[in-house]
N, C-alpha and C positions, 0 to 999 in steps of 0.2 A: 082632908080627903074623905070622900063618902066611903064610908065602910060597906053599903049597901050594896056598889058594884064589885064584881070580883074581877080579880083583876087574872088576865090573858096565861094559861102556863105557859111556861118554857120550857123545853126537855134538859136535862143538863147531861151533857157525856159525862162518863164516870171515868176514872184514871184507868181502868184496863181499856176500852174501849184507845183512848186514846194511846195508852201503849201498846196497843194492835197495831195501829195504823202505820206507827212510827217502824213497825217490826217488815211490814209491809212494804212498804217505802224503802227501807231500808235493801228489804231483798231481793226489790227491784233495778235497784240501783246498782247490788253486787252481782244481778244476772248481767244486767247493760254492760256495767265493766268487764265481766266475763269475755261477752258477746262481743266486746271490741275487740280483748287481746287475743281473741279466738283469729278474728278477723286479721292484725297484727301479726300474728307468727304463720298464720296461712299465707301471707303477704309477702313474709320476709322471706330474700331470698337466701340465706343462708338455709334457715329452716326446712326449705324446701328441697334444695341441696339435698341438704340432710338423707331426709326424706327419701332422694331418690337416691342418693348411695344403698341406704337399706334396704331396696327393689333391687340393686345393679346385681344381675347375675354373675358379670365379671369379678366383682369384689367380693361376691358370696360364695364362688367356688373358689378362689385365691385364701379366705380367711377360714373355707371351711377344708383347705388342705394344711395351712399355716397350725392349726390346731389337731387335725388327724394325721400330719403329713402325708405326703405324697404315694399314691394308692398303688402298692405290692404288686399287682396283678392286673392285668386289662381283659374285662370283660370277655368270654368265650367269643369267638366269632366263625363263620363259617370260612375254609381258607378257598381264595380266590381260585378260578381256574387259570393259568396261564396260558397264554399264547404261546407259539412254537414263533423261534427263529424266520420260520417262510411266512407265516401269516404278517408276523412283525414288518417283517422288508417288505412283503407285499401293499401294509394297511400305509407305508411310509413313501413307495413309490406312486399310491392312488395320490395320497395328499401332495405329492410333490407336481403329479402331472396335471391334476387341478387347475392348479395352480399355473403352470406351462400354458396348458390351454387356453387361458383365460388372455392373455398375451399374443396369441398366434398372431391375431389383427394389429397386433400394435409393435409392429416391429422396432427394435431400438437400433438406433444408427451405428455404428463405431466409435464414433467421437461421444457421444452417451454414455455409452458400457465404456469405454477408458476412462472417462471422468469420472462412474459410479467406481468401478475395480480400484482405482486410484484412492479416493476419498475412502474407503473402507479398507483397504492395506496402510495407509496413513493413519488413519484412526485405531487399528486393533493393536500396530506397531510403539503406539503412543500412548495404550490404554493407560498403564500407570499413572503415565501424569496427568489424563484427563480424569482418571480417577480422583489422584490429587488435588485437583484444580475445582472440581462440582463435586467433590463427596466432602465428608464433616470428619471420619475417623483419624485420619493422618497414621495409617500404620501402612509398612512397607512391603508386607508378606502377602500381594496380589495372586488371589486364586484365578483370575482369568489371565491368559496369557494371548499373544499374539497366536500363538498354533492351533488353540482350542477353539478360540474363538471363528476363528478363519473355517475350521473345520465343520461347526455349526451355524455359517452365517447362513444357508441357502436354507434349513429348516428353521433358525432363527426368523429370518422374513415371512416364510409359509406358516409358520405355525401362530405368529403374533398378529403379522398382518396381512394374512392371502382375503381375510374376507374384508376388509375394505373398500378395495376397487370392486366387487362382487357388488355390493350394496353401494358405491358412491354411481355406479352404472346403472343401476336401476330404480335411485330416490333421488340423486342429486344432477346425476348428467356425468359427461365425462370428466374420469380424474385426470390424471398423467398423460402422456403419451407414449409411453412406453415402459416395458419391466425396469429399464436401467434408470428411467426419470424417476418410476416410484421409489425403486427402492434406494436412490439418491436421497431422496425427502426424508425417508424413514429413520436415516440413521442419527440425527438429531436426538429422536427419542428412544431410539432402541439403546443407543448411549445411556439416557438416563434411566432406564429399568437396569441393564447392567449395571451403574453405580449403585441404584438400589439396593441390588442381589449383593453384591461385594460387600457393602457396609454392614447386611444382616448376617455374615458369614462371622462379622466382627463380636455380634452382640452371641455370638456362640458361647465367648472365653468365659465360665462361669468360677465365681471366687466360693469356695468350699472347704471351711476349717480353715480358713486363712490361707491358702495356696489356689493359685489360678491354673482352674481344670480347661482342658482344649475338649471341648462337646462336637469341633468341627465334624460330623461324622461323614459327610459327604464333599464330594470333589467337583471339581469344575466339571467333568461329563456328567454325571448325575444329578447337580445344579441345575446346568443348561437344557437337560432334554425332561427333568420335569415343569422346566418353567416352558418349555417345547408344546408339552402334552397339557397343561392347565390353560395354556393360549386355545390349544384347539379345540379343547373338550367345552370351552368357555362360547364357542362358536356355535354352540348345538340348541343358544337361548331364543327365546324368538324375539322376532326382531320389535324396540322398543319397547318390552316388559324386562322386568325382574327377573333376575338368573335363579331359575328353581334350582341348578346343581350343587349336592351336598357335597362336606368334608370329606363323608366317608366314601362317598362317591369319585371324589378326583383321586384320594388316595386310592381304592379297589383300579382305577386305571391304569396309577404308576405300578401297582401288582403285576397285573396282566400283561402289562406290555415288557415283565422285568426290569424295568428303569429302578425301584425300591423291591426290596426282601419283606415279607410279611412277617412281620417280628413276634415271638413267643410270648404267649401270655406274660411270662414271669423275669419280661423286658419290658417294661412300658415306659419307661424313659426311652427307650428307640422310637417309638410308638410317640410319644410327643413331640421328640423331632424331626421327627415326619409330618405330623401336621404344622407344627412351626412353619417346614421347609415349604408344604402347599399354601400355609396362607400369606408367608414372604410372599410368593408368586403372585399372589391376588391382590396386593397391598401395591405390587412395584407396577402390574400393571395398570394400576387405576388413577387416574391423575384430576379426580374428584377433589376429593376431601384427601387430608394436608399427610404426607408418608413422614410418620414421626423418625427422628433421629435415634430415638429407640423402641424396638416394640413393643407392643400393647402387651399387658400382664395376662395373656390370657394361660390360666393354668393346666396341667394335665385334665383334673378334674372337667373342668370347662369344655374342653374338648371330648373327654369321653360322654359327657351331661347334651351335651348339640350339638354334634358328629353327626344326626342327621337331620338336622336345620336347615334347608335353602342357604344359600351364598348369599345372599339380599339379607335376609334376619340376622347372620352372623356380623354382616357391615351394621347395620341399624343396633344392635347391643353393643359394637364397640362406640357407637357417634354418639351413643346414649352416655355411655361408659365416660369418654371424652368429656363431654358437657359438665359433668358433675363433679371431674377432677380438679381441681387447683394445682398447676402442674408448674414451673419456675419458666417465666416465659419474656424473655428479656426485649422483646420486642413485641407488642402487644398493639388490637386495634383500638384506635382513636374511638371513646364512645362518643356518640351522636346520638340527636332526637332525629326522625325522621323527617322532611319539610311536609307541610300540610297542603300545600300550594301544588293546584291540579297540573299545571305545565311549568318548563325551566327554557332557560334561554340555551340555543344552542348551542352558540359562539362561547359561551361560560364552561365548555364543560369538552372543549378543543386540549391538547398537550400544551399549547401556545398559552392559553390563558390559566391554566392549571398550574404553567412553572410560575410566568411573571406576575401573575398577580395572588394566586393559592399559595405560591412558596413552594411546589410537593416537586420532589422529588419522582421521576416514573421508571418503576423497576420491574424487571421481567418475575414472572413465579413460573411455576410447575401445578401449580394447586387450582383448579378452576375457585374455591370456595376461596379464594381470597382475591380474586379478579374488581377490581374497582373498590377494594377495602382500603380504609387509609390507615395508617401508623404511626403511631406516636412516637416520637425520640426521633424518627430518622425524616419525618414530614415528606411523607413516601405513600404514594399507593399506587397498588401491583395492578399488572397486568396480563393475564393468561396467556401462555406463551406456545400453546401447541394447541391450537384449534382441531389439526386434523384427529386426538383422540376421537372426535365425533363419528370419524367415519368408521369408527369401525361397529357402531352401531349395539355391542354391548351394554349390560348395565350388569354394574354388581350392588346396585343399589336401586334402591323403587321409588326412579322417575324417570321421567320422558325425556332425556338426552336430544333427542331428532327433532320435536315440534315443542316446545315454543326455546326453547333455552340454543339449540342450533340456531338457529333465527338472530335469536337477542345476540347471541356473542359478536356476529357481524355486524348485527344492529351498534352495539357500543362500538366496535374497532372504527366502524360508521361515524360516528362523535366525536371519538377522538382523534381519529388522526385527517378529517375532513380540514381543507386550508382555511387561515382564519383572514387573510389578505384578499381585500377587493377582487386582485389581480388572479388569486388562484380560486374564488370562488366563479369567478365569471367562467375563466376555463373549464369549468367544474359543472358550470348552464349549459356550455355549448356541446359537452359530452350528451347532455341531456337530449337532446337535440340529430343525435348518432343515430345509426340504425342498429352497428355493433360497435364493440369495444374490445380489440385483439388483444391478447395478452398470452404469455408465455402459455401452451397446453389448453388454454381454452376461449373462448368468445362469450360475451358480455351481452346477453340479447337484449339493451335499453330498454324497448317498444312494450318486451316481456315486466321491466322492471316497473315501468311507470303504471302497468294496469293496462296498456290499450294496445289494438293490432294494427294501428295507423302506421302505415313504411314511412319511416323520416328518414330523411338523407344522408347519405356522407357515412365516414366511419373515421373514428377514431382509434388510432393506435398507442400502445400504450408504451412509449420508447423512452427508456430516464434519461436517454441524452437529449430530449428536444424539453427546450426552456419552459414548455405549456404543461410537459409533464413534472417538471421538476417547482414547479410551483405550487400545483396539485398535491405533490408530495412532500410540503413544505413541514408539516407538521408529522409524518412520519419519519422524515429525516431526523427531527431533531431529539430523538429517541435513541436510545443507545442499542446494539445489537442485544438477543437475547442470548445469555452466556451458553447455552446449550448449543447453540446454533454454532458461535463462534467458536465454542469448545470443537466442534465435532469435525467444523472446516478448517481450525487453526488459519484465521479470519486472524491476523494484525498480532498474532504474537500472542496469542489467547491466555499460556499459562504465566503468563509474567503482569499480565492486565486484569484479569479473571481474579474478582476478591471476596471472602467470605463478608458479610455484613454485624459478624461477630462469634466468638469460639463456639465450634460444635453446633454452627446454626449453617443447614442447605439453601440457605436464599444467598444468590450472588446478584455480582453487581461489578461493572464493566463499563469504562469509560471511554471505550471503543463507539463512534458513530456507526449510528445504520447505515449512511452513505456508503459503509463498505462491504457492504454485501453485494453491491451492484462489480463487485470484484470479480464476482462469481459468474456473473451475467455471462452465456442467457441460460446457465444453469442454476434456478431460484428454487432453493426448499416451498413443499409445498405451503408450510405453517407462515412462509413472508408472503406466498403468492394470494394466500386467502385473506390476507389483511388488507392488502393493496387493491384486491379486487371488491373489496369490501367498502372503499369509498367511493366506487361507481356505483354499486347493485345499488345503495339504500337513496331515498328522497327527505334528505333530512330538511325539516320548515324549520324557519328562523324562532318560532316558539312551539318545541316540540312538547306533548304530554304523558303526563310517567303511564298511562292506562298502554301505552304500547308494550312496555318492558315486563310482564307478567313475574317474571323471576329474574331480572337483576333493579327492578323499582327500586327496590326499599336500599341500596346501596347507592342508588344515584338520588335518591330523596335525601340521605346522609349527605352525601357530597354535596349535596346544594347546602343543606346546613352548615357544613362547613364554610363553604365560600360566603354564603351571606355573614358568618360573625368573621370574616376578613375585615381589615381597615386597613387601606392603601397608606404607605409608609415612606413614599415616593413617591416622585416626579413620575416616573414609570409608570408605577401602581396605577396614580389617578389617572395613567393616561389609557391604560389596560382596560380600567374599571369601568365596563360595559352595562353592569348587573340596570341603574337606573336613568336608561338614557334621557331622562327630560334631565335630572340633576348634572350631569356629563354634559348636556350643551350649554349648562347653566355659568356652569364653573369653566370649564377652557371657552367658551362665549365670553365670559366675562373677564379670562383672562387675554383674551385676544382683543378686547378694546382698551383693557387697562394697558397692554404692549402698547397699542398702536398712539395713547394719548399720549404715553410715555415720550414716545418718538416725536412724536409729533412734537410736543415741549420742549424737548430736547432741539430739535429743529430750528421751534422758536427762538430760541434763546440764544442759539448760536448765531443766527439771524440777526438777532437785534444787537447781538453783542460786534457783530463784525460792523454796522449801519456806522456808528462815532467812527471806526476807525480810517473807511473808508473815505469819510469825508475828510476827515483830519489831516 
C-alpha cells in the first residue's frame, strides 16, 4: 500500500456517547409505556368508576357523616309564616273549582260516574291486596286504608293530575270526554304512586344497636296531603323545561300550609324525615328513571349541603350516583353493540316476530328508561306501560318529555304492535285511505297524519268486534295485560295471576291476555286507548330508518343486534325469518321444489308399481 496516500478519517463514537443514547432510547421508551398505561386506566372502566365515586356528592356527604356522625343541630333558619285555617280552605277550594271548571263542557253521563265511583270503591276497598299483588315489601301493617284514601281521592286527582287535561287541550287536542272518563284512566297509576308511598313507609323501620326503631313519624293524612301539595306546587314549572323548585322550598310549603311542624334546630333527624318524606313524593311521582326498591342513601348532610338545588340537579346527582353504584341486580340488561346499519326492517321488530323468532318474552314496566331494553335471564324486553305520564307535562329532570320522546314513544307502540299478517296489513292501507278514524273520546284525523289536506273518503271506525279491527289488533292481542291496569280493574282475578318476576323485585308479570280488557269496553283506560290509536296515527315504511327515533335509536339499534346474532332453530324460525329475504326465497323456494319432486316420485312410483299388477 502507498504510504503516500492518507488514508480517509473516521470519527469513532466513544462508549459515553453511546451510553447516552442507550439512556435516551431507554427513557423514551419508559415515557411511551407510561403514555400507554396512562391511556389504559383512563380507559378502564373500573378506574373511572372509581373516579367518579370520589366526585359523587351522594357518597361524600354519606362518608363524611359516617366519620363525623350525624350533625347535632340544623342550621338556623328563618321560621316560616303560616297560613290561617280560611286562607288554607280558601287556596284548597280555588284548586278544587279549577279544576270543576275545567269539566263544565264536558259533562259526564250517569253511567260514567257509576263506572268511575265503582272502579275506585273497588280499588280503595282492595288496596291491601293490590298493594300485595304490585308492591315488593310483603308486610301487613297498611297505612292507607279504604276511608282515608276515599276521603282524599277528589284532591288526590286535583292535585296529581288537574294539569293534564289543561295542557293535553291546548298541545295535543282533546283528552277524555268527561271528569268521570278521566279520572277512570288515572286510577291505574294513581295505584301505583300509592304503592310507592306505602313501600317507603316500609324503609322507615331503622335497625339501631341491634333493635329495630319505627321512625314512621307521619300518618296516612299527612302522607297523603303532602304528596297533595308536592303534585301541585310541581305544577308551577313551566312547561317542557326543568323543575327549578327547591327541597327547601316544597318543604317551607308543607310549613305554611300546616301539613308538617318546622322542627327545632336541635331535632334534625325530624328535619331529615321530612325531606326523606318530600323527596318519596318526587321519586313516586316520576315514572322516568327506575323507583328503587330501596331509597337512595341520601344523607342528613346531603340534604342540608343542596336543600337549595333545583329539583332537576337533585334527580341528575342521584342518576349520577346510580351509574357508578354496583348494586346486587338479579336481573340485569342484555349488553349489546349498537347496529351500524342506517335502516331496520319493520316487520323484524312487530311482537309477532320478537316472540317467534327473538325468543323474548314482552313485559309491562313502570320505568320509561327501560322501554325497549332487553334482559338477560328472563329473554324479555319491557315495554312502557303508562304513556299518559306525558301528559302532565312536568319534568323533574332536564329534558324534553313533549317533543321528540312524546312522538317516539307512539312512534315504537307504532312497531310494535302494527299487524304482521298480509290480511291485517292491507286493513291497515285501507285506514289509510279514511278521512277519520273514530275511537273511544277521540277522532284520528288520517289526511292530518299522512302530511296532506286532500279529503279522502269514508271513515273508519274503530270497533274490536268487527273482524277488520281485530286483525289490525293482532299483535297487541297477543300481549299480556299490563299488571297495573289489571291490578286496578281486577281484570280475570288479578291477585291470584299477578306475579313478581323474582324476591323483593317491582317488575311483574301476568299471564292474563290483552283480549281482556275489551271486558271493560267502551270504558278503555286512557294508557290502552293511546297505544291502539297509536297504530293508525304513524306511517310506518317497510324499511324504516333509526334517524327518526332521536331518543329511543340507540335501543332499537341494540335490538337489531340482537335479532341479527339469532339463528332459527326451527321449522317456525326459518319460517318467521324475514331478516334476508333473497336467502328466504331461496331456501323454502328450494324447499317447495324439493316437496314437489318428492311427490311427484312418489306418484311415479306408485304408478309404475300398480302398471304389472294391472295387467296381471
Amino acid at each position: 500500500m502507498d504510504s503516500s496516500i492518507l488514508e480517509p478519517s473516521q470519527p469513532v463514537a466513544s462508549d459515553e456517547d453511546a451510553m447516552a443514547a442507550v439512556r435516551d432510547l431507554t427513557d423514551s421508551i419508559k415515557a411511551l409505556v407510561k403514555l400507554i398505561d396512562q391511556e389504559n386506566e383512563r380507559r378502564d372502566p373500573s378506574r373511572v368508576r372509581e373516579q367518579a365515586r370520589q366526585n359523587d356528592p351522594i357518597l361524600s356527604a354519606l362518608n363524611e357523616e359516617i366519620q363525623n356522625g350525624r350533625p347535632k343541630h340544623a342550621p338556623p333558619s328563618k321560621p316560616v309564616q303560616l297560613m290561617s285555617p280560611e286562607e288554607i280552605d280558601a287556596e284548597n277550594e280555588a284548586y278544587m273549582a279549577e279544576y270543576t271548571d275545567f269539566w263544565k263542557e264536558h259533562k259526564s253521563t250517569p253511567a260514567e260516574r257509576q263506572t268511575m265511583e265503582s272502579a275506585y270503591e273497588a280499588a280503595f276497598d282492595q288496596f291491601p291486596t293490590i298493594y300485595c299483588t304490585l308492591g315488593w315489601h310483603g308486610n301487613d301493617d297498611i297505612l292507607f286504608d279504604a276511608k282515608v284514601l276515599s276521603r282524599h281521592r277528589d284532591t288526590l286527582l286535583e292535585g296529581l293530575f288537574a294539569i293534564e287535561p289543561h295542557r293535553m287541550n291546548r298541545i295535543f287536542g282533546p283528552l277524555d270526554t268527561s271528569r268521570a272518563a278521566f279520572e277512570y284512566s288515572r286510577l291505574p297509576r294513581l295505584l301505583s304512586i300509592l304503592v310507592r308511598m306505602e313501600a317507603r313507609r316500609n324503609d322507615a323501620l331503622e335497625c339501631r344497636d341491634g333493635a329495630c326503631v319505627d321512625c314512621r313519624y307521619f300518618d296516612a293524612d299527612q302522607t297523603l296531603r303532602v304528596l297533595i301539595e308536592v303534585g301541585r306546587t310541581l305544577r308551577l314549572s313551566r312547561l317542557g323545561g326543568p323543575n327549578e323548585m327547591t327541597l327547601q322550598e316544597l318543604l317551607d310549603r308543607c310549613y305554611a300550609r300546616r301539613i308538617l311542624s318546622q322542627p327545632a334546630a336541635d331535632k334534625p333527624e325530624i328535619l331529615w324525615y321530612q325531606f326523606h318524606l318530600v323527596y318519596d313524593c318526587l321519586t313516586a311521582l316520576e315514572f322516568e328513571s327506575q323507583f328503587r326498591e330501596i331509597r337512595d342513601p341520601l344523607s342528613l348532610t346531603f340534604y342540608l349541603r343542596h336543600k337549595d338545588e333545583p329539583v332537576y340537579k337533585i334527580f341528575e346527582m342521584v342518576k349520577s350516583h346510580r351509574s357508578v353504584m354496583t348494586g346486587i341486580e338479579p336481573i340485569k340488561e342484555l349488553p349489546l353493540e349498537e347496529a351500524s346499519s342506517p335502516s331496520f326492517a319493520a316487520e323484524t321488530f312487530t311482537v309477532q316476530y320478537l316472540q317467534d323468532f327473538g325468543g323474548l318474552n314482552i313485559e309491562w314496566t313502570d320505568c320509561l328508561d327501560d322501554h325497549l331494553r332487553i334482559f338477560a335471564g328472563r329473554n324479555a324486553i319491557r315495554v312502557f306501560a303508562h304513556p299518559t305520564f306525558f301528559y302532565n307535562g312536568r319534568d323533574l329532570q332536564k329534558k324534553d318529555y313533549l317533543d321528540p320522546i312524546y312522538n317516539e314513544l307512539s312512534q315504537t307502540y307504532a312497531l310494535l304492535f302494527r299487524p304482521s299478517a298480509n290480511g291485517g296489513l292491507g286493513q291497515l292501507r285501507k285506514v289509510s285511505k279514511s278521512e277519520e278514524v273514530p275511537w273511544p273520546a277521540r277522532r284520528i284525523e288520517v289526511s292530518e297524519r299522512l302530511g296532506t289536506k286532500t279529503t279522502l273518503p269514508g271513515t273508519f271506525e274503530i270497533d274490536v268486534r268487527r273482524p277488520s279491527v281485530k286483525r289490525i289488533l293482532e299483535n297487541f292481542h297477543r300481549c299480556s295485560l299490563p299488571p297495573t291496569i289489571q291490578a286496578a280493574f281486577d281484570i280475570a282475578g288479578s291477585a291470584a295471576r299477578i306475579k313478581g318476576v323474582g324476591s323483593f323485585d317491582q317488575n311483574k308479570i301476568t299471564p292474563t291476555s290483552m283480549q281482556e280488557i275489551h271486558s271493560r269496553a267502551p270504558y278503555y283506560p286512557e294508557d290502552i286507548k293511546f297505544m291502539i290509536t297509536s297504530i293508525f296515527q304513524h306511517d310506518v315504511r317497510p324499511n324504516q330508518a333509526f334517524l327518526y327515533y332521536e331518543y329511543f335509536g340507540p335501543r332499537l339499534r341494540r335490538l337489531k343486534t340482537y335479532l341479527d346474532t339469532q339463528q332459527p332453530k326451527t321449522l317456525k324460525q326459518l319460517w318467521v325469518d324475514r331478516r334476508d329475504a333473497r336467502a328466504w326465497w331461496t331456501f323454502w323456494g328450494g324447499a317447495f321444489f324439493l316437496l314437489m319432486f318428492l311427490v311427484l316420485s312418489a306418484m311415479s312410483a306408485a304408478f309404475l308399481a300398480a302398471v304389472p299388477r294391472r295387467h296381471g
